[in-house]
C-alpha positions in Angstrom: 127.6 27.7 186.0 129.3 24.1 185.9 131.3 23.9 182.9 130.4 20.8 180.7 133.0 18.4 180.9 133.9 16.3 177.4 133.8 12.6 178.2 136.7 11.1 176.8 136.5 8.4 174.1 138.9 5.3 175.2 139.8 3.9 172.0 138.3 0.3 171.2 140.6 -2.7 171.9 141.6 -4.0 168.7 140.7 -7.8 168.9 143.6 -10.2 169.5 144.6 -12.1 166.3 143.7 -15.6 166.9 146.7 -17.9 166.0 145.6 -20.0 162.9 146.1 -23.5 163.9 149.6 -25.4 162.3 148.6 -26.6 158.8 149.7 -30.4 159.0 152.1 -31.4 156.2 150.0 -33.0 153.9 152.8 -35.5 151.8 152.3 -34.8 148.4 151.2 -37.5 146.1 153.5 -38.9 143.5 153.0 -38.3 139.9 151.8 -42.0 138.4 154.7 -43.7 137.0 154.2 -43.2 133.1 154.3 -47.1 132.0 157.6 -47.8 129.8 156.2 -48.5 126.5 158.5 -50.7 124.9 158.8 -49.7 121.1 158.9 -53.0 119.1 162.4 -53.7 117.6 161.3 -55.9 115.0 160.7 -54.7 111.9 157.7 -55.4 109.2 158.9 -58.3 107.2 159.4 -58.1 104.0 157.9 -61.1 101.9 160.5 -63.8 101.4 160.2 -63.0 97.5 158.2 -61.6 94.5 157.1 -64.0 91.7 157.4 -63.0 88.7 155.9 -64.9 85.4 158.1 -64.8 82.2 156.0 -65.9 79.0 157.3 -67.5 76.2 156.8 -64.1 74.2 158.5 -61.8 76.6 161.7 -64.3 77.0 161.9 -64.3 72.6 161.9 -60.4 72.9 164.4 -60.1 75.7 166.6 -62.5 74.4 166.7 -61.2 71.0 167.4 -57.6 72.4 170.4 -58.9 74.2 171.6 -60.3 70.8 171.1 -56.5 69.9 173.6 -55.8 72.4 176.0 -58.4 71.8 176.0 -57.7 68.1 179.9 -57.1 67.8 181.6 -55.9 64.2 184.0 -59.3 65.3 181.9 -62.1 64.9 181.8 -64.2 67.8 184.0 -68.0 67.6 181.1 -69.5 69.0 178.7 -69.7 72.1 178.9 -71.4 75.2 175.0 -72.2 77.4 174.8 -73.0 80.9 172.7 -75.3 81.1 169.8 -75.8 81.2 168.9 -72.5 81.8 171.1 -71.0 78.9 170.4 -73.1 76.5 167.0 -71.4 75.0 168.7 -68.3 75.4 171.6 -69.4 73.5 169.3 -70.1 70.5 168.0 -67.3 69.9 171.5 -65.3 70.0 172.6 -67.9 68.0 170.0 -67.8 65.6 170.3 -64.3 65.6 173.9 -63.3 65.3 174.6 -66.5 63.0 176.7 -68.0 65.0 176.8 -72.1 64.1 179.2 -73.1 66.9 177.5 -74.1 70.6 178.8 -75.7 73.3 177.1 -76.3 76.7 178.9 -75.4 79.9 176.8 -77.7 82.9 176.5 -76.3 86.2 174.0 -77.4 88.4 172.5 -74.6 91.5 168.8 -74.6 91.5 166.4 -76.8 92.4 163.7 -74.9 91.0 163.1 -72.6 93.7 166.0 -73.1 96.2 169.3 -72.3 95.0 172.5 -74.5 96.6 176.2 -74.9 95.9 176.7 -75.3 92.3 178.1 -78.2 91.2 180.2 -78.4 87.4 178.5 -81.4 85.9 180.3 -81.2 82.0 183.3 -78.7 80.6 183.0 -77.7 76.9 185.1 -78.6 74.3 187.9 -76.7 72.7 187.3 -73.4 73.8 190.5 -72.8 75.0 190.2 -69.8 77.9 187.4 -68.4 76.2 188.7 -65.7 74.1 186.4 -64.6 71.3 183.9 -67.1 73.3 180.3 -65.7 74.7 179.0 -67.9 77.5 175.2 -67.0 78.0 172.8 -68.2 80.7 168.8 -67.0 81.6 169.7 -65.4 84.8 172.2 -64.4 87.1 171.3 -64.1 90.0 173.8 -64.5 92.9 176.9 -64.6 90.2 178.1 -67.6 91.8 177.4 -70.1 88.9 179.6 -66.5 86.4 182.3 -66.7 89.0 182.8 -70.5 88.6 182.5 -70.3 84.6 185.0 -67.3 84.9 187.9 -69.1 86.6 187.6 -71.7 83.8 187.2 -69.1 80.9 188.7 -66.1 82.3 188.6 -64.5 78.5 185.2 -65.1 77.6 182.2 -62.5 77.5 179.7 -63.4 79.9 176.2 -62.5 78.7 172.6 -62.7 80.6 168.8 -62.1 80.1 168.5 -60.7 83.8 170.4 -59.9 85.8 170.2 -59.2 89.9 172.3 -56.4 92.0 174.5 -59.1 93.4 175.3 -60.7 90.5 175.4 -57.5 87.6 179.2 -57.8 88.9 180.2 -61.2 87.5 178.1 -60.2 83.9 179.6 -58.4 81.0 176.2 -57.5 79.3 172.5 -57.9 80.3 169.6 -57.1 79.3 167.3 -56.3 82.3 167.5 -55.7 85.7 165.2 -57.2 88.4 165.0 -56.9 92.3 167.1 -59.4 94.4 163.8 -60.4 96.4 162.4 -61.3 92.9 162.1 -65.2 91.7 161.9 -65.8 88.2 159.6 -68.4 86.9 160.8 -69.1 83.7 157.8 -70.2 80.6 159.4 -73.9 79.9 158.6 -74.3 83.9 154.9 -72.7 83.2 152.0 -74.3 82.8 148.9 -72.3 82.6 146.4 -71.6 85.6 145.0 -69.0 87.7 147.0 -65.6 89.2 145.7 -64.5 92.2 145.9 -60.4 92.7 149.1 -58.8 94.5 146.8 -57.6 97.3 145.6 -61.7 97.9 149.3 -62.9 97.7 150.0 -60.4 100.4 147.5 -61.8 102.7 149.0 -65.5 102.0 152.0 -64.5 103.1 151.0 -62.5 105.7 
């Protein structure tokens, strides 16, 4: 009886990995250049200044309230005004504190609204170095016109209405403060006529 012979299995050839083809170097692409944004260097201008309207009541008031300040248990020997300026000013604290002895100081720095080296136009008379003496003007504003007066009447009390950071220095007694940016128009340089709004001055000067 012939034996049944197994036929062997021959084990299936694995297939040959195929070689992937070279990848070819793709060059990568630059990153877009962000554009330089050039931040502005210039900043937002400031108006050149404020206006601000002083009326005829508002002047009385403040100018009586510095004769509040300057009302001294010695009475004063008299008052000196820069003028023109200090001459209404000088009334009223004169009225006020009873003083009967004004003299007028001229110094000359404003054409209304551009200020320019001060010029002494007349020296009062008889006052000596100033002692016991109150000089008075509207404004000071620069101190330029004080400094000037002081180096003429170094012991004199120097007295103003407003008064402005860079001048507060130069001024022994004030009554108000204002902004350096802020221009004055004083009532006896008023005549009445239309205001336009903040927000339409801003577009002016815009």
């Amino acid at each position: 009886m012939a034996s049944a012979t197994k036929a062997k299995k021959t084990p299936a050839k694995k297939p040959a990995p195929q070689k992937s083809a070279p990848k070819k170097s793709v060059p990568k692409k630059s990153a877009p250049k962000k554009s330089a944004v050039k931040k502005s260097t210039k900043k937002a201008t400031a108006p050149a200044h404020r206006d601000l309207f002083i009326s005829w009541d508002r002047f009385h008031e403040d100018s009586k309230a510095l004769a509040w300040r300057l009302d001294m248990p010695k009475k004063w020997v008299g008052i000196i005004a820069i003028t023109r300026g200090g001459l209404v000013p000088a009334c009223i604290v004169a009225r006020e504190l009873d003083v009967r002895l004004v003299e007028t100081l001229g110094i000359s720095s404003y054409d209304h609204t551009n200020q320019r080296k001060a010029d002494v136009l007349k020296l009062p008379q008889g006052v000596g170095t100033g002692k016991g003496w109150l000089v008075i003007d509207d404004l000071v504003d620069s101190g330029n016109t004080f400094k000037i007066a002081r180096n003429m009447l170094p012991d004199a009390h120097f007295a103003a209405v407003y008064a402005k950071p860079k001048g507060k220095p130069t001024c022994d007694t004030y009554v108000t403060e204002i902004s350096q940016d802020t221009w004055l128009h004083f009532p006896w340089d008023l005549t009445m006529q239309y205001s336009a709004p903040i927000a339409e001055q801003k577009t002016r000067r815009a």
